[in-house]
TIFIDO-521048 format. One record per atom (N, C-alpha, C): x, y, z. Coordinates in steps of 0.1 Angstrom, whole numbers, plus 2048, in hexadecimal, padded with zeros to 3 digits. Layout:
# residues N
XYZ...
END
This chain:
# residues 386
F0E9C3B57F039CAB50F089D8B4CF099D9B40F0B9EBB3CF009F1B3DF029F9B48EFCA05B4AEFDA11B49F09A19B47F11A24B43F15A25B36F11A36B30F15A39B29F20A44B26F2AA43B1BF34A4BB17F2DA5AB18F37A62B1FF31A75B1BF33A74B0DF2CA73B03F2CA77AF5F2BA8BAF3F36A8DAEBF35A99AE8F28A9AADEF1BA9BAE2F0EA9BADBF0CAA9AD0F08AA9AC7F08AB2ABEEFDABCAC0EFEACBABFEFBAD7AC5EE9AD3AC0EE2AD9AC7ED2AD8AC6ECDAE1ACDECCAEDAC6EC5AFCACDEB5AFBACFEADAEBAC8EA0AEEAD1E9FAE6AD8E94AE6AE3E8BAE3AECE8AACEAE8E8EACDADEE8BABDAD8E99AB5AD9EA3ABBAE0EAFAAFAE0EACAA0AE1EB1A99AD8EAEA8FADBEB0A85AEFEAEA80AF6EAEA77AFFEBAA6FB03EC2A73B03ED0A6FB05ED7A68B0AECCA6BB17ECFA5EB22ECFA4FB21EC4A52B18EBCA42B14ECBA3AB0CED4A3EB08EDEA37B01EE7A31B08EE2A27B0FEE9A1DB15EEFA11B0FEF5A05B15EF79F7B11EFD9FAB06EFB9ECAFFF049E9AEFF069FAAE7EFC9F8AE2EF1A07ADEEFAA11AE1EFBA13AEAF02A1FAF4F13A1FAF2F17A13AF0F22A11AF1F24A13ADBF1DA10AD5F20A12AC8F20A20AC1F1AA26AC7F13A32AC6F1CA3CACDF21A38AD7F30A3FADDF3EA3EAD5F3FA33AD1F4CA31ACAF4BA34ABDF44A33AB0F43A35AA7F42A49AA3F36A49AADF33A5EAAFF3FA61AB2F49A5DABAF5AA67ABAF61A62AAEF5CA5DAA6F6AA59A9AF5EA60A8BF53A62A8DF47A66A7FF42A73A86F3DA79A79F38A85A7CF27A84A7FF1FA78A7BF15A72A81F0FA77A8CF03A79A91EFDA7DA9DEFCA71AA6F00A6FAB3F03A63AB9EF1A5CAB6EE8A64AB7ED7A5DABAED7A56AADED9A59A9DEDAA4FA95EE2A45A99EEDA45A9AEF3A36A9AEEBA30AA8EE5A32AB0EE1A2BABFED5A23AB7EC9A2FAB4EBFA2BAAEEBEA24AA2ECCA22A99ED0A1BA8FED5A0DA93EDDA0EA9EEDDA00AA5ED29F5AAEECBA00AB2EBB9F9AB7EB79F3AACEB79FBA9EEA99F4A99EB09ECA92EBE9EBA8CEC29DCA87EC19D2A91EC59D4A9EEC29CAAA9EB69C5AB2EA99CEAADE9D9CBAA9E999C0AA4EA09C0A96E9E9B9A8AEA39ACA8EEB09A9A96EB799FA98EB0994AA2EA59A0AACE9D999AB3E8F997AB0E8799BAA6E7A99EAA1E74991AA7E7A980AA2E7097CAA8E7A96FAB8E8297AABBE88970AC7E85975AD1E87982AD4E7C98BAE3E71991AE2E6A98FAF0E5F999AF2E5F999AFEE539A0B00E4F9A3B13E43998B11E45994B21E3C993B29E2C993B27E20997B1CE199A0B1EE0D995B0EE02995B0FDFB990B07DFF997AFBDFE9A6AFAE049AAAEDE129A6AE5E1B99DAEFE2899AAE8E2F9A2ADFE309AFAE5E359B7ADBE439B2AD2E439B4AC6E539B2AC2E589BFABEE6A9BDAC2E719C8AC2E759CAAB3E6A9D2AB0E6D9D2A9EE6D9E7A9DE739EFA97E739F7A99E719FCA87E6EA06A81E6DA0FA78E74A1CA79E82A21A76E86A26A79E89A2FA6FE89A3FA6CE8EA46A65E98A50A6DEA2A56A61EABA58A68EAAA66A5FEA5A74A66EA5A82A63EB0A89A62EB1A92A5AEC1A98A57EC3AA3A4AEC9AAEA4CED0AB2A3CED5AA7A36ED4AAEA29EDAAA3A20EE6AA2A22EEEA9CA21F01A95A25F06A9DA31F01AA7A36F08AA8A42F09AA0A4EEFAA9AA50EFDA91A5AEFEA80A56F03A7FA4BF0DA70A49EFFA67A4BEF2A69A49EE8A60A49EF1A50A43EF5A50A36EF9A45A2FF01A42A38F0AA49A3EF19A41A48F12A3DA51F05A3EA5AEFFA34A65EFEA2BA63EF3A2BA53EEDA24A4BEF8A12A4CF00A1BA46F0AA0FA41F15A09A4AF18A11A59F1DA0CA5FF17A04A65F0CA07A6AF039FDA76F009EFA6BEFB9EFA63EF89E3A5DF069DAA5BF0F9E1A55F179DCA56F1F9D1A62F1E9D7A6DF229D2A79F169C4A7CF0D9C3A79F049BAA7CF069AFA70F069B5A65F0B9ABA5CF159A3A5AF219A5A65F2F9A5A63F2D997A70F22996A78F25991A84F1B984A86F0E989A7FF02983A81EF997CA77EFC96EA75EF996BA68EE796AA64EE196BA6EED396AA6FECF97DA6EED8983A6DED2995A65ED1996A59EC5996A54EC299AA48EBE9A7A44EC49AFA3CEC39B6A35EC29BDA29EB99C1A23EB49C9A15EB99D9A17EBF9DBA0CEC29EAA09EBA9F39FDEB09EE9FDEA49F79F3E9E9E89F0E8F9F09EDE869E89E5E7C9EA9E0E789E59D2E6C9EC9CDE619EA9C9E5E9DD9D0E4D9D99D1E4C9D19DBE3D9CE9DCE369C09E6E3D9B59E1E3D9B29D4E439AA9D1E5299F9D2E599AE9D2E689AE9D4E669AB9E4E609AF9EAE639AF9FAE609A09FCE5599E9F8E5598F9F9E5F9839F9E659849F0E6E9799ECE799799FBE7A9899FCE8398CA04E7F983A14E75988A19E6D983A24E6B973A1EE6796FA18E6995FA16E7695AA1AE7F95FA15E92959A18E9795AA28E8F968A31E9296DA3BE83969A4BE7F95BA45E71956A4CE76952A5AE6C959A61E6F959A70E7795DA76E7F967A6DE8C973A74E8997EA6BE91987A75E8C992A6EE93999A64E8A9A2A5EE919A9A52E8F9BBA50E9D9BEA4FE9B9CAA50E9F9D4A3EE989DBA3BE949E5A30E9E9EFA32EA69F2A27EB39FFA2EEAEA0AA23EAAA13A28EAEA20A1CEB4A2DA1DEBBA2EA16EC6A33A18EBEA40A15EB4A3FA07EADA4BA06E9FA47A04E97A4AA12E8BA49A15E7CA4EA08E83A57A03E7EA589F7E75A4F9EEE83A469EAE83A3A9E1E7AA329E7E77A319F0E69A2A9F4E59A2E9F4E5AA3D9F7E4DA449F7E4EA439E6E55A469DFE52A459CFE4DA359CBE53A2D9CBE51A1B9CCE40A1D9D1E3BA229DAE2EA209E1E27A269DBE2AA319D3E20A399D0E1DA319C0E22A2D9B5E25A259AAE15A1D9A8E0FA259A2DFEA1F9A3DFDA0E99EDF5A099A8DF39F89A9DFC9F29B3E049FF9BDE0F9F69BFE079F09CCE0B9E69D5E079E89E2E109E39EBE1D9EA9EAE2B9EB9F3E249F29FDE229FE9FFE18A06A0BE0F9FDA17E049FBA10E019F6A1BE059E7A1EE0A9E0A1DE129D4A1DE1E9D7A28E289E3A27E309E6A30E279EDA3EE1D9F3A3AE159FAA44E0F9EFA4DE0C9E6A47E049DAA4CE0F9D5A58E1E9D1A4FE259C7A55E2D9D1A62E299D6A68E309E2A72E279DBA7DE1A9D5A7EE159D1A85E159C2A89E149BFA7DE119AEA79E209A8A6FE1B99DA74E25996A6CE1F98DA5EE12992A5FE0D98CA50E05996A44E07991A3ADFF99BA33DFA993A27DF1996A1DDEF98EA12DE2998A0FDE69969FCDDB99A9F4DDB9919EBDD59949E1DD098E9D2DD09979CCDD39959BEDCE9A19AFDCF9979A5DCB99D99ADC499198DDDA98D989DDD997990DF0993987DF998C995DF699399EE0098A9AADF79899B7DFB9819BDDFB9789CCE0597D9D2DFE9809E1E0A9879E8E089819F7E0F9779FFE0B972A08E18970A10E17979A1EE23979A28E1E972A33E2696FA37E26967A44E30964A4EE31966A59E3E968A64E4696EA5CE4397BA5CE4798BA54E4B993A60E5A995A62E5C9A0A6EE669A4A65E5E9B0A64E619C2A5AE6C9CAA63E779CDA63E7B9D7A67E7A9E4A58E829EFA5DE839FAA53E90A03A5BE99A03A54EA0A0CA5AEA4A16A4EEA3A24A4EEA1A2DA43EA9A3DA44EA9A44A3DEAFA54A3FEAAA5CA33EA5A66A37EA0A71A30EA4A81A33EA6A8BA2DEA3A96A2DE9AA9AA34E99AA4A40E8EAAAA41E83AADA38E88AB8A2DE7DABDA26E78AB1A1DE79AA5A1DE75A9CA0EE70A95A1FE71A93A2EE65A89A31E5CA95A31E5FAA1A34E53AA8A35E45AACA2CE4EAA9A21E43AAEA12E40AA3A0AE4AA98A09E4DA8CA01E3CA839FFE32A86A0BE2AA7EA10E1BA81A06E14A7BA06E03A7CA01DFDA75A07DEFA7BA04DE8A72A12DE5A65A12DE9A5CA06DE9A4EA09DF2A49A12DFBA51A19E04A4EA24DFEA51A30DFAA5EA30DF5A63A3FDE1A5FA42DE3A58A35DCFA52A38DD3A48A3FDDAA3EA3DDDAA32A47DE4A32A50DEEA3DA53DF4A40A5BE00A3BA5DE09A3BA4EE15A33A4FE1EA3DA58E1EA4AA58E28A56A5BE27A4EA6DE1DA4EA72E1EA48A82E23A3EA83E24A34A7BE2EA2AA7AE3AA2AA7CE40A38A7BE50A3BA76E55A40A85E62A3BA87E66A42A92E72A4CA8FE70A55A8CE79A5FA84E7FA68A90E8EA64A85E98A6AA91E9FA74A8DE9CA85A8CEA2A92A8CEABA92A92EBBA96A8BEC0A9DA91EC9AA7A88ED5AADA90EE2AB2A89EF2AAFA8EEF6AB2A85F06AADA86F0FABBA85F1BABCA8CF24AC6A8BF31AC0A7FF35AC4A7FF44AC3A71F4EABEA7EF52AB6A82F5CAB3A8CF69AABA84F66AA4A76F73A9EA75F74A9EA68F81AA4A63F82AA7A4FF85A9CA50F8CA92A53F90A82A51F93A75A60F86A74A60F83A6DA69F8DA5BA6BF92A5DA78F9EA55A7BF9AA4AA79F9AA40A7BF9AA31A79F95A2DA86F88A23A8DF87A23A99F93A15A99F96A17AA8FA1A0AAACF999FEAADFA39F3AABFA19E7AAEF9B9E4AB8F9D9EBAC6F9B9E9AD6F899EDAD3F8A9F7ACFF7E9FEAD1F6F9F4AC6F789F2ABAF6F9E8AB4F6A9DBABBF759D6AC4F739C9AC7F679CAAD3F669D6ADCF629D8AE3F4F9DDAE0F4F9E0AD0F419E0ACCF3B9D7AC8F459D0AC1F449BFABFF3E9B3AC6F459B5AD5F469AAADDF369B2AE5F329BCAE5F279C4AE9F199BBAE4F1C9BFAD9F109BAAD1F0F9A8AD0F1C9A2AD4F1B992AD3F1298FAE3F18998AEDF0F994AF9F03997AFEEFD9A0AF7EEF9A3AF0EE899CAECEED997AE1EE698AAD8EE297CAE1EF197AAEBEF396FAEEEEA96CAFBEE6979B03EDF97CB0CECE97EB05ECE980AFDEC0981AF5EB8975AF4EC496AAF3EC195DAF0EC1957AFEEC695AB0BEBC951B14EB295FB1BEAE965B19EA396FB1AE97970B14E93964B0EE89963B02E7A970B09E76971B0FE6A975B15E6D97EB26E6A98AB1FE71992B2BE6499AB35E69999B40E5D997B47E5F9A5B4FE4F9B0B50E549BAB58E4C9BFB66E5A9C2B6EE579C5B7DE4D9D0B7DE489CCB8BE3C9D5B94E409E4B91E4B9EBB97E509F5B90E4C9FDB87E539F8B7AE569FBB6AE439FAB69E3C9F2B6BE2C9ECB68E279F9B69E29A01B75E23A09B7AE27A15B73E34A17B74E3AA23B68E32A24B5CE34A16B53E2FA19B47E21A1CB4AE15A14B52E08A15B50E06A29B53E0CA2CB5FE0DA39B61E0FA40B4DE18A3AB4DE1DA49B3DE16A45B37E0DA34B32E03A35B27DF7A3DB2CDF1A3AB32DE6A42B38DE6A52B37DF2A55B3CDF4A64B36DF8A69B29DF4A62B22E00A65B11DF3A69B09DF6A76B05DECA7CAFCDE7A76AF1DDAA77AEFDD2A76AE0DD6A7DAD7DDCA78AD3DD9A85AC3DDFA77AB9DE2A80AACDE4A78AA3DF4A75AA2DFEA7DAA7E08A7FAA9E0DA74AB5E06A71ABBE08A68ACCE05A56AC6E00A53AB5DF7A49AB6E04A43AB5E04A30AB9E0EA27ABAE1AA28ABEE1CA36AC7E26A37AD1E28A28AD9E1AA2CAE4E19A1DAEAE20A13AE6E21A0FAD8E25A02ACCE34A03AD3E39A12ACEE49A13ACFE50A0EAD9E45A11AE4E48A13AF7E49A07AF5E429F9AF8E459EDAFAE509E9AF3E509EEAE9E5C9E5ADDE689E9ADFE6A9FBAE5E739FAAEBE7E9F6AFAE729F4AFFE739F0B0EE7C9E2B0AE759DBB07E7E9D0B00E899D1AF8E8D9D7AEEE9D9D8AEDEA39E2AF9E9F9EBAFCEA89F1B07EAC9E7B0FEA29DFB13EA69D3B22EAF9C7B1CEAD9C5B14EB59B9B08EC59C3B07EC79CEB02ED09D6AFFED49DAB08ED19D9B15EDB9DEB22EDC9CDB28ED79C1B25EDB9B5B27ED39B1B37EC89B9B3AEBD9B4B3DEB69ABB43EB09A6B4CEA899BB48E9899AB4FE979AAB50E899ADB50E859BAB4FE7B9C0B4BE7C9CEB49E7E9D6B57E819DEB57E829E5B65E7C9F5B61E7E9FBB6EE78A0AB6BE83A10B65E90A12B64E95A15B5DE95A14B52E94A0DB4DE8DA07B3BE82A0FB38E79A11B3FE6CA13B3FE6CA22B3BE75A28B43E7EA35B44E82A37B37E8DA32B2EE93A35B25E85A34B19E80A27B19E73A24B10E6AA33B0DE68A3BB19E61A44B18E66A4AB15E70A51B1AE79A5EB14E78A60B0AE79A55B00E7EA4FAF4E6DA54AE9E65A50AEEE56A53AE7E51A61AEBE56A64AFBE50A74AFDE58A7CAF2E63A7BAEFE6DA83AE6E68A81AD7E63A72AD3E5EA71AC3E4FA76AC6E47A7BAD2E3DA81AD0E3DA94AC6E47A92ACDE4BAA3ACDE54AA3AC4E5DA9CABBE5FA9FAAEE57A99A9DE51A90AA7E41A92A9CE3DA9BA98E35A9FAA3E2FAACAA2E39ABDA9FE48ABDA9CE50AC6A95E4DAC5A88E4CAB2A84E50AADA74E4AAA9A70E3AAAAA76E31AA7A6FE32AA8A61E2AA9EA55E2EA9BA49E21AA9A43E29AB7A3DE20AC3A37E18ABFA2BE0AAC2A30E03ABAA20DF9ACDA1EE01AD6A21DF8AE3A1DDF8AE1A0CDEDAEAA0ADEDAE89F6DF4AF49F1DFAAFD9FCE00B049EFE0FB069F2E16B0F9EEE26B129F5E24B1C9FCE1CB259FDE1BB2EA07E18B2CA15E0AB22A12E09B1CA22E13B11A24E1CB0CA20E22B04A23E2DB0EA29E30B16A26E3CB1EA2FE36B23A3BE27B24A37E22B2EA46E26B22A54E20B15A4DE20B06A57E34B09A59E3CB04A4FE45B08A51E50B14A5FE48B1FA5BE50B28A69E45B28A71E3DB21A72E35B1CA82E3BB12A8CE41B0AA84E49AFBA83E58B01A8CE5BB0AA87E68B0FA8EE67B1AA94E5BB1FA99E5DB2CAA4E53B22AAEE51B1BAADE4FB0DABEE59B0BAC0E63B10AB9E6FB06AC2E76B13ACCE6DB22AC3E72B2AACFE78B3AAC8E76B48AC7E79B53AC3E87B50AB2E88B55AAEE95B53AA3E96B61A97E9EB63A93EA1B71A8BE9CB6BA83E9AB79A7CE95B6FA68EA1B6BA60EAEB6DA66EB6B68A5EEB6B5CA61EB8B58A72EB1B47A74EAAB40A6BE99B48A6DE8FB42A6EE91B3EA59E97B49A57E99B48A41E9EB3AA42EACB37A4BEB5B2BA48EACB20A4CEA3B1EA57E9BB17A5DE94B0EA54E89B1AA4DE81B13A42E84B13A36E91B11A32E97B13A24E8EB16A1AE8DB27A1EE86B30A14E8DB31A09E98B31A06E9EB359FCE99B279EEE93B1D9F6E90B109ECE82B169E1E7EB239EAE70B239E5E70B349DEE76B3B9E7E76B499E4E74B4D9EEE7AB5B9F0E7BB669FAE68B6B9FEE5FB699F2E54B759EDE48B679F9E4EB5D9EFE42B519FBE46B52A08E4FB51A0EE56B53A1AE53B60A26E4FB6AA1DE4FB7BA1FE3CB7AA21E39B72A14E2AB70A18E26B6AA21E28B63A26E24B56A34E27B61A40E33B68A3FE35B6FA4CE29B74A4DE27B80A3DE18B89A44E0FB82A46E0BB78A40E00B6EA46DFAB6DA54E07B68A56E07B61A61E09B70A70E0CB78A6DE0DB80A71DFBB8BA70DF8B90A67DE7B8EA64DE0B87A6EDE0B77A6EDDBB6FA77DDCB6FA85DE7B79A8BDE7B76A98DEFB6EA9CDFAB68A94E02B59A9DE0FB5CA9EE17B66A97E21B69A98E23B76A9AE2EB7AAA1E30B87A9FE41B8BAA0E47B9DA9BE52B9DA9DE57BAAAABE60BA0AB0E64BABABDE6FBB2AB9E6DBBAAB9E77BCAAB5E80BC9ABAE82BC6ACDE8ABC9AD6E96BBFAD0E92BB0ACFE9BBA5AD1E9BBA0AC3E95BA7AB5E9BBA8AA8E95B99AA5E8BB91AA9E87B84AA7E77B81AA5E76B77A9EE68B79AA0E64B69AA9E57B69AAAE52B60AB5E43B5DAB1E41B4FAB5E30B4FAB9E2BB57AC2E1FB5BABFE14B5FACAE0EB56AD2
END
């Protein structure tokens, strides 16, 4: 059983939200080690990029134990500057590797209706199918396209495996529908990209969005070896192969008690909703992906880590629906003085003032400053929440 993970030289993270590191065990663990030393990539995309193709591989072959039968289907975005952190090189590596190995992975790399998806999910019935976008964008625009009803159809299928409408022009009727999404965006386009036909029915909680950053470590990144390939290869065949006599995974007294402990305590808000969803779904690939064959408290362990962490970068990335640019910067350097004191030369680079102007940027400070919520220390040259 793999249980150990490679020291990954992890990429620098000055706040309080590092991603959970520990949790990168098994196959996962092992792809996400070998790939992160040869790409400039943040190791948590490619881990979290190999969960949710491998999600997809299992959508309808594992679950737990449990009347809800959760399936290990994940919704994944993948947070970043534009090209520094190689969003597309996860993108295209991870799928690639599943495609290369596993003839039951199906895969779509854009799409732009109910329609289209259909056909797709008809060809891919009773296995799962995973949605790639490279630019997360292209979808919120496809949804927004008046009459469309790509939205809630994808919103629907995150839960269910069925969906169906009618309109006087098309019939739209799914059935043993297992949706993955695996996707990458920009910070600032998930944070503003949104309108409230997204956040009314609550597609943004659907999303398990993964922030990070990357350092510049290699002008021309070597070739990984043969050894090292074969060894991510043969990872992921004993995964699969162990998945398949594991159908229904059953969890100890232990782990029962862990998780009931963390749901019970897991905050209300709107930011907290369908965590729980994640928790189960991950519990199951982690125990599948370390080769498993029941959940244990350790699982239970990583499962949580994993959602206490997407609690608390929710609520960083929350999707900004202020009406003007001014209060959108004020929400803006609120957003990054939680993470803790910062100069204004920081805090300028932070909220890429320069996108909007120095004058809106200069105005939110007094604002916000007026209000009581921020203030600047003289001593240590930074400013800070109150």
């Amino acid at each position: 059983m793999v249980e150990t993970m490679a020291e990954f030289p992890h990429e620098d993270d000055s706040s309080n939200l590092a991603f959970p590191y520990q949790v990168m065990t098994g196959a996962a663990g092992i792809y996400a080690g070998t790939y992160g030393q040869h790409l400039e990539t943040p190791e948590c995309f490619l881990f979290m990029a190999y969960l949710t193709c491998l999600g997809s591989v299992l959508s309808n072959m594992v679950t737990l134990e449990s009347e809800i039968a959760p399936q290990p289907r994940l919704f994944t975005l993948l947070l970043g500057e534009s090209a520094d952190e190689r969003k597309s090189t996860v993108l295209n590596k991870t799928t690639a590797l599943f495609k290369d190995f596993l003839k039951d992975f199906h895969v779509c790399m854009g799409i732009g209706s109910a329609e289209g998806m259909q056909g797709l999910l008809d060809e891919s019935k009773n296995k799962g199918l995973l949605l790639c976008f490279d630019e997360f964008k292209s979808f919120v625009s496809k949804c927004k396209i008046e009459s469309s009803v790509l939205l809630p159809c994808v919103n629907t299928l995150f839960e269910s495996n069925t969906y169906e409408t009618h309109t006087k022009k098309h019939d739209i009727v799914l059935e043993n529908a297992y949706l993955n999404i695996l996707a990458a965006s920009t910070v600032q386009t998930y944070e503003h990209t949104w309108d409230t036909s997204f956040t009314d029915i609550g597609f943004n909680n659907r999303l398990f969005i993964v922030p990070a950053t990357a350092n510049r470590k290699f002008s021309l990144p070597q070739k990984i070896g043969a050894e090292d390939k074969t060894y991510v290869e043969t990872s992921l065949l004993n995964v699969i192969r162990h998945a398949n006599e594991h159908r229904e995974l059953k969890i100890n007294k232990e782990a029962r008690e862990l998780y009931h402990k963390w749901y019970m305590s897991l905050e209300r808000s709107i930011h907290a909703k369908r965590l729980d969803t994640y928790a189960t779904r991950l519990m199951v690939l982690l125990a599948i992906n370390n080769l498993k064959s029941e959940i244990d408290a350790k699982t239970v362990e990583q499962a949580t880590a994993l959602c206490d962490w997407q609690l608390e970068v929710r609520k960083l990335h929350d999707p900004i629906d202020a009406d003007n640019t001014t209060a959108k910067m004020e929400e803006k350097i609120r957003r990054q003085l939680r993470k803790g004191p910062m100069t204004d030369r920081m805090l300028k680079s932070r909220t890429n003032c320069h996108r909007v102007g120095i004058w809106f940027y200069e105005t939110a400070q007094k604002n916000l400053q007026r209000a009581g919520e921020i203030k600047w220390m003289k001593k240590e040259k930074q400013w800070a929440l109150i």
